[in-house]
One Martini backbone bead per residue (centre of mass of N, CA, C, O) as a GRO file, in nm:
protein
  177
    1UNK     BB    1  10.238   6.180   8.490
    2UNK     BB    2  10.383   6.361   8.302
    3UNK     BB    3  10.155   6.485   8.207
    4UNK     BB    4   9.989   6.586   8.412
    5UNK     BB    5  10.273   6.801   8.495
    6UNK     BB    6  10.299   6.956   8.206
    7UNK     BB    7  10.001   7.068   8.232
    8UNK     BB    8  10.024   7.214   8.490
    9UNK     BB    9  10.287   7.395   8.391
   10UNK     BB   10  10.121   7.559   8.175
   11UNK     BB   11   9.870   7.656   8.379
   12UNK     BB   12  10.072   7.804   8.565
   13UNK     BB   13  10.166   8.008   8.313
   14UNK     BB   14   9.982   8.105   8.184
   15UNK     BB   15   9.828   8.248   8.456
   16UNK     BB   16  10.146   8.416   8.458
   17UNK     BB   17  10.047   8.602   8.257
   18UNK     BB   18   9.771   8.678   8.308
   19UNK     BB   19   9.882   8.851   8.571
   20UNK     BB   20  10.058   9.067   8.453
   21UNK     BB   21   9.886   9.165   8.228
   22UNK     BB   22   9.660   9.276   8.457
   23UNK     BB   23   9.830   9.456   8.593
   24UNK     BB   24   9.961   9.635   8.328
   25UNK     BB   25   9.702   9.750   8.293
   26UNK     BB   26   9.601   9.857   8.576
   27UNK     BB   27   9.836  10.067   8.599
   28UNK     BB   28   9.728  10.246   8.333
   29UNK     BB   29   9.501  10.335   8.450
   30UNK     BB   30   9.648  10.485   8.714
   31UNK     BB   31   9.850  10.630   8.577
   32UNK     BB   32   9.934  10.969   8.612
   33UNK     BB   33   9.880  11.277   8.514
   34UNK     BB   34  10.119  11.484   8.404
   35UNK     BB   35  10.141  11.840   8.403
   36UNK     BB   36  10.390  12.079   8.411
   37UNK     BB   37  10.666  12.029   8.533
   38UNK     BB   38  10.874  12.139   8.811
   39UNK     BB   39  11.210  12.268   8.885
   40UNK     BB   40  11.409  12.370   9.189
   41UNK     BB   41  11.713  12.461   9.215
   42UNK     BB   42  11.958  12.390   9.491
   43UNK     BB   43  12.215  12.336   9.700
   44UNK     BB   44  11.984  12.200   9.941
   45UNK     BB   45  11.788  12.144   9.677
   46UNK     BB   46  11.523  11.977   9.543
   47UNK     BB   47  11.156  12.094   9.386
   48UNK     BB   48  10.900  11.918   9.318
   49UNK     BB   49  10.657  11.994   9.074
   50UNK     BB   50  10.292  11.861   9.057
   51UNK     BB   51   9.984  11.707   8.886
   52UNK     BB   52   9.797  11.496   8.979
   53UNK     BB   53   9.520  11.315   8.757
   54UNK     BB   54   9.286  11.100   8.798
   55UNK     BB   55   9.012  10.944   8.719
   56UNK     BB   56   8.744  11.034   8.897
   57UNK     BB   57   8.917  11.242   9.066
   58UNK     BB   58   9.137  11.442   9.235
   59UNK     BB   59   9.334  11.669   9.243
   60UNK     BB   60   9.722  11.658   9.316
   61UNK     BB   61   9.953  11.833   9.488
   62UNK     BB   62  10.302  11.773   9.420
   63UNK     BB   63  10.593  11.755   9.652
   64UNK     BB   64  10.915  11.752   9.620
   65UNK     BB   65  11.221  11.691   9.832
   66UNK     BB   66  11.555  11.669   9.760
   67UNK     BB   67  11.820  11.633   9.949
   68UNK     BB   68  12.154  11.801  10.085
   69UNK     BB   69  12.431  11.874  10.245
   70UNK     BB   70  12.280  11.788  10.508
   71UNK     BB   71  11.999  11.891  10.475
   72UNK     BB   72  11.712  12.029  10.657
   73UNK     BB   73  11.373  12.047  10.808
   74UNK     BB   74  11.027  12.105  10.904
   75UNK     BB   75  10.793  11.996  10.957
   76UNK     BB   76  10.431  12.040  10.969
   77UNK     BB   77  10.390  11.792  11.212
   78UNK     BB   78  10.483  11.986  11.433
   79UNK     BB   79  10.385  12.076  11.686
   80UNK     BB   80  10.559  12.299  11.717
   81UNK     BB   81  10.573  12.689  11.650
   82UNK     BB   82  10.776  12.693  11.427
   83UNK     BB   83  10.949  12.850  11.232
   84UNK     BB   84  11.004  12.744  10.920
   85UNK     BB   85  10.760  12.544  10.864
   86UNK     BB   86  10.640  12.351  10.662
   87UNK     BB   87  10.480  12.552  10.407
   88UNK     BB   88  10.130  12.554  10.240
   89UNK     BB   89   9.925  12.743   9.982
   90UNK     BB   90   9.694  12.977   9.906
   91UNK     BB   91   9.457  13.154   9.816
   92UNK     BB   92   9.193  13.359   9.804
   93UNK     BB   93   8.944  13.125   9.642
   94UNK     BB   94   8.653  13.023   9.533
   95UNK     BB   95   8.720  12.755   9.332
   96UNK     BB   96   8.977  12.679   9.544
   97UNK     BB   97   9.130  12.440   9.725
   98UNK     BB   98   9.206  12.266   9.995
   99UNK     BB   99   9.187  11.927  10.116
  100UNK     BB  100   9.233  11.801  10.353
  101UNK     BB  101   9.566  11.676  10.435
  102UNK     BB  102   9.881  11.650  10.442
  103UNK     BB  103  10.102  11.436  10.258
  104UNK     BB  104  10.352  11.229  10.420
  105UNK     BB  105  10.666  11.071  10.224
  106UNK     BB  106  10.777  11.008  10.462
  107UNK     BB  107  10.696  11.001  10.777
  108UNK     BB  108  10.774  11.195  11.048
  109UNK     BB  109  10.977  11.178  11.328
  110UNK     BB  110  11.007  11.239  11.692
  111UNK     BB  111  11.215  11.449  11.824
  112UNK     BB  112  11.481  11.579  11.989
  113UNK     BB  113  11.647  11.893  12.056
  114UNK     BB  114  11.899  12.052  12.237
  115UNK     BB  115  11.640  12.166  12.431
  116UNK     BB  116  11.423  11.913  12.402
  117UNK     BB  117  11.253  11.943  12.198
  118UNK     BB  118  10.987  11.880  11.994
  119UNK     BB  119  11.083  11.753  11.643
  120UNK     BB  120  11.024  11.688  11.294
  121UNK     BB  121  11.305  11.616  11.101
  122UNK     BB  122  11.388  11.642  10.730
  123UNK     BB  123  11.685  11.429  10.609
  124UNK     BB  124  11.482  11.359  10.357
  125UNK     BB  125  11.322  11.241  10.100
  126UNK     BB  126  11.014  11.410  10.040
  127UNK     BB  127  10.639  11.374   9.983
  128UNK     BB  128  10.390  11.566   9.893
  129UNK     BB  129  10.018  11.565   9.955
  130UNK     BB  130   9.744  11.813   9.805
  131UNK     BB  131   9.384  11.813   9.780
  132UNK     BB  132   9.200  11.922   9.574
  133UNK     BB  133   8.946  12.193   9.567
  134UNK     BB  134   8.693  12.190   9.335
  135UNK     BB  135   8.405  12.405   9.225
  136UNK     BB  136   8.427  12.401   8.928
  137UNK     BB  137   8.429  12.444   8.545
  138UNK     BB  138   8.597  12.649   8.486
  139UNK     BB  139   8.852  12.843   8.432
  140UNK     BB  140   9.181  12.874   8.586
  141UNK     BB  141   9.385  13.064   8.846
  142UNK     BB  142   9.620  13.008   9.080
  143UNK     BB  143   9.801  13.048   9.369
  144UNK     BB  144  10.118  12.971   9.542
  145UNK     BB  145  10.340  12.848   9.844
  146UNK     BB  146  10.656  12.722   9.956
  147UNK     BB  147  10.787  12.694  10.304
  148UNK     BB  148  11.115  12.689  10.414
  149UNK     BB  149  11.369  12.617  10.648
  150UNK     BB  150  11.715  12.556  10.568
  151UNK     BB  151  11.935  12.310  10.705
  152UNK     BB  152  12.215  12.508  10.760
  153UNK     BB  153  12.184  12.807  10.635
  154UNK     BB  154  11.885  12.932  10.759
  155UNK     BB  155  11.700  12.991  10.536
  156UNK     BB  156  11.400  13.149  10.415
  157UNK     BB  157  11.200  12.950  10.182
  158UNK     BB  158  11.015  13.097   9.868
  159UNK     BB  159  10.792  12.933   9.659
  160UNK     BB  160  10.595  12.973   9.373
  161UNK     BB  161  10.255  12.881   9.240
  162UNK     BB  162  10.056  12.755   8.940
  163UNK     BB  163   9.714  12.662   8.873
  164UNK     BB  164   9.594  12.559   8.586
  165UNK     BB  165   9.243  12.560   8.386
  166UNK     BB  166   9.223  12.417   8.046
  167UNK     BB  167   9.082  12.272   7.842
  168UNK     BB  168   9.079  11.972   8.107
  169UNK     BB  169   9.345  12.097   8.206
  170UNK     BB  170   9.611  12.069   8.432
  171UNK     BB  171   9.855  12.286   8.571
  172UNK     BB  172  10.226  12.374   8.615
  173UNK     BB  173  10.403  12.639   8.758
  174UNK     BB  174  10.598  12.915   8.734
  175UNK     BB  175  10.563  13.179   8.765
  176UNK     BB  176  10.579  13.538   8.601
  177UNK     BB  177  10.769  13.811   8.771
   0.00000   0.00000   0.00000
């Protein structure tokens, strides 16, 4: 019986190495390569730029806001039509543009603002996610821009970005003006 026992427990953790084994393997081949990632420091916000590039998918544009000293802004997904509601967009080029909706995480939950009125309001560091749209392949430079108003300072936030796709390679940066 202690036989048994013994077989049986040693099969148990072999089986338990072997399955951790093959989870960081696929982690490995799963995780995105980020190249030339920015961050733009504000006293109530940083912004963390990068482009996540999976093999065999489209590449996706992420964004990172984590907030500080209770600042918020409003959510793309307002219903409501608020003046500087969290907005992305790239300009109008022929090669590349925004796939599908922009993926928000957390979801922002609806709430009522001291009018009544529903809204969406940002309290917490969340990560936007959003789909490029390649037509090319040859190399390319885009720019694009996030917009949003941070509160309690009331100030409408304009922060430029650059895309471009150069011997193989997605890149992000901060434009040069």
């Amino acid at each position: 019986m202690r036989k048994l026992t013994l077989i049986l427990i040693i099969v148990f953790i072999s089986f338990s190495f072997y399955s951790i084994q093959k989870q960081t393997e696929n982690n490995k081949t799963d995780k995105p390569t980020i190249d030339n990632e920015f961050t733009i420091n504000d006293d109530y916000y940083n912004l963390h730029f990068s482009v996540e590039n999976k093999a065999n998918q489209k590449p996706i544009l992420v964004i990172v806001i984590e907030l500080k000293k209770d600042a918020h802004y409003i959510s793309p997904f307002a219903k409501l039509d608020f003046t500087g509601k969290f907005y992305m967009d790239l300009g109008s080029y022929k090669d590349v543009d925004f796939k599908s909706e922009i993926i928000e995480t957390p979801r922002s939950e609806e709430t009522y603002n001291n009018a009544g009125h529903p809204v969406n309001l940002i309290h917490i560091n969340t990560t936007y996610r959003q789909e490029l749209n390649i037509k090319t392949l040859q190399n390319f430079e885009v720019f694009g821009r996030v917009r949003f108003t941070i509160e309690p300072r009331c100030t409408l936030e304009e922060h430029p970005f650059m895309i471009s796709f150069k011997d193989g390679k997605y890149e992000i940066s901060s434009p040069k003006c």
